[in-house]
N, C-alpha and C positions, 0 to 999 in steps of 0.2 A: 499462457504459453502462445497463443493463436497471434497474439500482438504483439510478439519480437522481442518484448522487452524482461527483465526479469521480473515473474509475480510472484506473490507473497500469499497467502491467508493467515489470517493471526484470529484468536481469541484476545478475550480484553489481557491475557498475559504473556505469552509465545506466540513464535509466531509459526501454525502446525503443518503448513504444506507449502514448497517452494518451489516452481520453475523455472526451468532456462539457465542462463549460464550465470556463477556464482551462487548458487541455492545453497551453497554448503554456507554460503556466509553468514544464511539468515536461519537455514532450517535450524529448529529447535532452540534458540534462541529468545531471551527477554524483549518484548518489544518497550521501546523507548520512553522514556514519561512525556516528551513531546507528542508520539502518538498516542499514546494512554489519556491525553489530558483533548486532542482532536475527538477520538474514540468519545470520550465523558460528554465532550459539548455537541456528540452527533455531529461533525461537520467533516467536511472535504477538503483536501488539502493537495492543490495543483502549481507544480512550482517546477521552475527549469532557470537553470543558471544562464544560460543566452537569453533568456529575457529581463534578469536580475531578478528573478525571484532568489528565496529565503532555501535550502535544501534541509530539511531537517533529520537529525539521523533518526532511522530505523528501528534501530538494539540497540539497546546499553553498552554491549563489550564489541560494539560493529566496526570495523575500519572501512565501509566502504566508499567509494568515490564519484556518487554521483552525479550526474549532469541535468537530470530531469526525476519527478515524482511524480505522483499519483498515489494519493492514500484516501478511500472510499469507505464511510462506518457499514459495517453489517446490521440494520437494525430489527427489529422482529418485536411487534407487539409494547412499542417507545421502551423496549430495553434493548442497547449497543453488546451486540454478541460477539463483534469483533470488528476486522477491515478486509480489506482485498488492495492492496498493496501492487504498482507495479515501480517500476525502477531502471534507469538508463545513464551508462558507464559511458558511450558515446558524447563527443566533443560535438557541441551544438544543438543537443537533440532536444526536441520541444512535443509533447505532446500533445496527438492530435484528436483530435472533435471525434472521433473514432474510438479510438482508446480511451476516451472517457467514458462512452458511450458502453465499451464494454463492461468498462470495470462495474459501473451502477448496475447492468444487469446483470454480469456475477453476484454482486450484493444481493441483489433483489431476491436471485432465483435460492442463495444461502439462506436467507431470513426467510421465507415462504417454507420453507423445511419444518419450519419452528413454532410455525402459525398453529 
């Protein structure tokens, strides 16, 4: 929430807490076999349409319309517990060195719960 943008947390299947504006779009909701399959291979996934990145959906039954991503695995003991998800509806918007920077340390501070 601190970063402007809308964030997400998901487990490897829903996605179970949502901030900022649009939350209803994602709370409670399937997350995506695109993210499902990010989440499996542990990796990160940063993409904003002003720079011709890839925007990959969210959910399954999602319509939303983003401009920019940030999908971060939660991982805890080499098992992926979930992501930290942020998201921007904004025309042009790119995500910056900051925001990534949080989202890893949301991840981190989730997985360290679990240790």
């Amino acid at each position: 929430e601190q970063s402007g943008y809308l964030a997400g947390i998901c487990d490897t299947d829903n996605i179970l807490h949502a901030f900022g504006t649009g939350r209803k779009a994602l709370l409670g909701h399937a997350v995506s076999d695109e993210v499902t399959e990010l989440m499996s291979a542990r990796r990160s996934h940063l993409a904003s349409l002003a720079e011709g990145g890839r925007i990959l959906p969210v959910v399954r039954d999602g319509e939303g319309e983003y401009t920019a991503q940030l999908i971060v695995p939660i991982v805890s003991g080499g098992d992926c517990l979930g992501a930290v998800i942020l998201l921007s509806e904004e025309t042009g918007a790119v995500m910056e060195a900051s925001c990534v920077k949080l989202a890893r340390l949301t991840a981190d501070i989730i997985a360290s719960q679990f240790i």
